[in-house]
C-alpha positions as CSV (number, residue, x, y, z in Angstrom):
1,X,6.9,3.3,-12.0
2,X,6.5,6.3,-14.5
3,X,9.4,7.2,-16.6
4,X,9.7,11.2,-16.8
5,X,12.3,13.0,-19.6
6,X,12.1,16.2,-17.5
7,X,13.1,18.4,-14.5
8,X,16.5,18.6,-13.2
9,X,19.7,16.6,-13.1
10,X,19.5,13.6,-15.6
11,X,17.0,12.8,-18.3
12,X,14.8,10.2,-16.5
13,X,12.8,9.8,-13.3
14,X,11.7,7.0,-11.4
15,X,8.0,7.6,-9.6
16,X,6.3,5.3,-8.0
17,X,3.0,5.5,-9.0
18,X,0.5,5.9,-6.2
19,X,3.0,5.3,-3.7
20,X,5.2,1.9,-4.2
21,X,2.5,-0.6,-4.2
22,X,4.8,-3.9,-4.1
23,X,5.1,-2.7,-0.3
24,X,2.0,-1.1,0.3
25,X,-1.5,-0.8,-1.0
26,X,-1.9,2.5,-3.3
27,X,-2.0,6.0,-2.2
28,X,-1.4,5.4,1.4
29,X,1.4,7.2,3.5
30,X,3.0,3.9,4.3
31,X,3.1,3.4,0.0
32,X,3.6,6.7,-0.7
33,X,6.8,7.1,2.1
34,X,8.7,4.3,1.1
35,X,11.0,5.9,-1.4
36,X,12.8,7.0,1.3
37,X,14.2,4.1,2.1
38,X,15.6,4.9,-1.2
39,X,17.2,8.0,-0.1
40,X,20.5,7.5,-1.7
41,X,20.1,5.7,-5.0
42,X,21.8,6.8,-7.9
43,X,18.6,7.7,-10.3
44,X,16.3,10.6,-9.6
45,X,13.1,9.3,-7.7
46,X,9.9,10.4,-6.0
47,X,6.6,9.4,-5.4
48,X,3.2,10.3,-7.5
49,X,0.4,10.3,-5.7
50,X,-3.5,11.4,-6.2
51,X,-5.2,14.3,-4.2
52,X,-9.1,14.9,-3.8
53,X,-11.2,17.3,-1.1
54,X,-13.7,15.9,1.3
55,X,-17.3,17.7,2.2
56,X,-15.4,19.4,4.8
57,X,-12.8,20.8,2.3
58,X,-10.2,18.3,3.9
59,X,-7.5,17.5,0.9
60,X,-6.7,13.8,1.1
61,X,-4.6,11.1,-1.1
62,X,-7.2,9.0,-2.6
63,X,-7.3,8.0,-6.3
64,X,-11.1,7.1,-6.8
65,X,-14.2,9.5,-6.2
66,X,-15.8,6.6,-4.5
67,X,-14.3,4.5,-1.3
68,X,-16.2,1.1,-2.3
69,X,-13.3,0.0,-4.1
70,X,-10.7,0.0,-1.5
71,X,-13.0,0.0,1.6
72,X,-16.0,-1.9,0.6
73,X,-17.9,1.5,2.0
74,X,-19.7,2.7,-0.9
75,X,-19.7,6.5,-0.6
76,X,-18.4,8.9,-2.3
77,X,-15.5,11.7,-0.7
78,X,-17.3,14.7,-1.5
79,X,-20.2,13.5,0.3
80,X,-18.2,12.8,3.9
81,X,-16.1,14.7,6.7
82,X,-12.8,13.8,7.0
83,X,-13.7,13.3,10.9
84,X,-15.9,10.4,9.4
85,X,-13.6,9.6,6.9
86,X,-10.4,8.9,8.9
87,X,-12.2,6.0,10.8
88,X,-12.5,3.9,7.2
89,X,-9.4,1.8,7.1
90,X,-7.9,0.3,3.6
91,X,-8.1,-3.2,4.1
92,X,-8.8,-2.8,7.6
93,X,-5.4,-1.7,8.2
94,X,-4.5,2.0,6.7
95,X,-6.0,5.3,7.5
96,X,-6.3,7.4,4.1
97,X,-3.9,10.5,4.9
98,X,-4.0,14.1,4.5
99,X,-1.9,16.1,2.0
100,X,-0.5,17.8,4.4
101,X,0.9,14.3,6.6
102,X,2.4,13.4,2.9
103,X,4.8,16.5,2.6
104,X,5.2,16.6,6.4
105,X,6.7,13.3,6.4
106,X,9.1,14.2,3.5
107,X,10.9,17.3,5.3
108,X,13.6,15.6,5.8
109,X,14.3,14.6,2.4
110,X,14.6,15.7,-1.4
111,X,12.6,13.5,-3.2
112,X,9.9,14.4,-5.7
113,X,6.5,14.4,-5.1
114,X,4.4,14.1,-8.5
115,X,0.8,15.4,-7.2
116,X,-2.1,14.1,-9.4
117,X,-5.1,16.6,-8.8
118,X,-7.9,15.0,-9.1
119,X,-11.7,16.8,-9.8
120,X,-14.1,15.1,-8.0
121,X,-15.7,18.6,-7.4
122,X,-18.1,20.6,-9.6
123,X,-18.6,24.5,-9.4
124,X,-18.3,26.7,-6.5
125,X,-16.8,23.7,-4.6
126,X,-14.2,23.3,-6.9
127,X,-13.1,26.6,-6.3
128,X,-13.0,26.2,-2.9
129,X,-10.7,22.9,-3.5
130,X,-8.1,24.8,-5.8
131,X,-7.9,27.8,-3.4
132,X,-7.4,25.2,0.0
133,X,-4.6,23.5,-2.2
134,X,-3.1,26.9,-2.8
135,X,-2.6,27.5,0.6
136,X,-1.8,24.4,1.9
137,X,1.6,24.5,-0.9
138,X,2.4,28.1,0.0
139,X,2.7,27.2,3.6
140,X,4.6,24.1,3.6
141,X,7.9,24.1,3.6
142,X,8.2,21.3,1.5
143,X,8.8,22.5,-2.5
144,X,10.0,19.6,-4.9
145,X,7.0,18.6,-6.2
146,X,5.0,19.0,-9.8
147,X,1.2,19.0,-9.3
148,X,-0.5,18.0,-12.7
149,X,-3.9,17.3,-13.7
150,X,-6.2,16.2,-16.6
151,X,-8.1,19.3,-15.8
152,X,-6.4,21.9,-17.0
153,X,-8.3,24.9,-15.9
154,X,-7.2,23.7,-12.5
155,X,-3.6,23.4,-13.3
156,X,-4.0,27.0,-14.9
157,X,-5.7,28.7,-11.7
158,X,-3.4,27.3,-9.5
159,X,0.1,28.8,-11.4
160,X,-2.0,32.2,-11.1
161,X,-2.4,31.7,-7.1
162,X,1.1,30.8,-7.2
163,X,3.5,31.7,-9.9
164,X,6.5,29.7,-9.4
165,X,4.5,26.6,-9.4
166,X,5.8,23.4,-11.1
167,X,3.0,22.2,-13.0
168,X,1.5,19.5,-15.7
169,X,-0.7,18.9,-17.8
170,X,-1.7,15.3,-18.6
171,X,-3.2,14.4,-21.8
172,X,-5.0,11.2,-23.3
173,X,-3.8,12.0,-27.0
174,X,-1.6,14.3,-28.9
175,X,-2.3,17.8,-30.1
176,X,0.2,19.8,-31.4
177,X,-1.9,23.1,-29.4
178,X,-1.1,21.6,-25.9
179,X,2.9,22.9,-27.0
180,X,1.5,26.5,-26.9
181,X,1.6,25.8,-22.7
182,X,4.3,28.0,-21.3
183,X,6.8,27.0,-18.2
184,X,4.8,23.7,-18.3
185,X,5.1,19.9,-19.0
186,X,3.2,17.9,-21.0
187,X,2.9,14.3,-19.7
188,X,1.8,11.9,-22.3
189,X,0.9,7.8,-21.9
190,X,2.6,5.9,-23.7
191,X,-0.1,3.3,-22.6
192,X,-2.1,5.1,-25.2
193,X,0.4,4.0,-28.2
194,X,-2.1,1.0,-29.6
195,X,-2.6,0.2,-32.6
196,X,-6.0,2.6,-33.4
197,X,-3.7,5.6,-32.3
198,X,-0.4,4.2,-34.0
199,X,-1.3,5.9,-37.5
200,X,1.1,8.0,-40.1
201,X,-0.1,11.2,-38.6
202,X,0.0,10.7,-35.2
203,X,3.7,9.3,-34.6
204,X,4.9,11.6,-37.3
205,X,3.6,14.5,-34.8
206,X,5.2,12.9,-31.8
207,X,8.4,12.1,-33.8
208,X,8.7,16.7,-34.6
209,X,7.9,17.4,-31.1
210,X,9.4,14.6,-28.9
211,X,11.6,16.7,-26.7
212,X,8.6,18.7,-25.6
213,X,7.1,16.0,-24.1
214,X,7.6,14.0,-21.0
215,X,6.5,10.2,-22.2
216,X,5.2,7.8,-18.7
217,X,4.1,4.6,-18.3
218,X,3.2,2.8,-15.2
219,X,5.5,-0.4,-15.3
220,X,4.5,-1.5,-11.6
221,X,6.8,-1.2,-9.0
């Protein structure tokens, strides 16, 4: 689960990172869906989930660059159709889905989806990637989501392809230039608090600008 101290009607979400994996292995639609079934709690809730494009410039929910890990097929997604791609099960059992079955399968609901962009792309192919993302959010329907990324340029050409974007920007450590971002939020692990980054200086940077940021930690869920 990832704790979030932004957005809209109370202080705190409750995400379920990559999908809720006590049901359902990561980043599937089946793990990824099941908030739902939590439709009417009282807490704000959603789902995060990680994005990446295939050779053929399909966008699918996968956190890895490489499938060895949760297929045992060692290749990497840049490198294969999604044609191909669709026949490699997780565990013999779940089909990796597209972005666009993930926010088709929410239309009937309000929950957030927390989109983790992930760059498993280089150059003119990463362009391509950010512009097939952009259209595939402009035509959906669906619109309560934040779509955040450790790459920042991304983040940044996407809000220019589409202004009223909700975006974020995660970081691995503080700096106090990140709260120059505009219309943004900063998402900062608090997995990163050890004792090596626990100094005078640090906290006493967190402790002034606090309220900027949006603190997460994945508790498991």
């Amino acid at each position: 689960i990832i704790l979030m101290n932004t957005l809209k009607k109370s202080n705190y979400y409750l995400i379920g990172h990559r999908g809720i994996t006590s049901h359902y292995v990561e980043n599937t639609l089946e793990s990824i869906t099941y908030i739902q079934n939590y439709n009417n709690f009282s807490f704000n809730i959603g789902s995060e989930f990680d994005i990446m494009i295939t050779k053929d410039n399909k966008i699918i929910c996968h956190h890895d660059d490489n499938l060895k890990r949760m297929t045992n097929v060692n290749v990497n997604i840049c490198d294969i159709n999604y044609d191909e791609l669709k026949n490699i099960k997780i565990n013999n059992i779940y089909k990796i889905p597209l972005l666009t079955e993930v926010l088709e399968s929410f239309k009937n609901f309000n929950l957030l989806l927390d989109i983790e962009i992930k760059d498993n792309v280089k150059g003119n192919k990463l362009n391509i990637y950010i512009n097939n993302l952009s259209q595939i959010l402009k035509k959906n329907n669906y619109k309560n989501y934040i779509v955040k990324s450790f790459n920042h340029n991304i983040i940044n050409e996407l809000k220019l392809l589409i202004p009223d974007l909700k975006i974020g920007y995660l970081i691995e450590y503080f700096d106090e230039s990140y709260l120059n971002y505009k219309n943004s939020i900063i998402f900062f692990d608090v997995n990163l608090f050890d004792d090596e980054y626990c100094n005078n200086n640090n906290i006493a940077s967190i402790n002034k600008y606090i309220n900027k940021l949006s603190l997460y930690n994945d508790l498991g869920c």
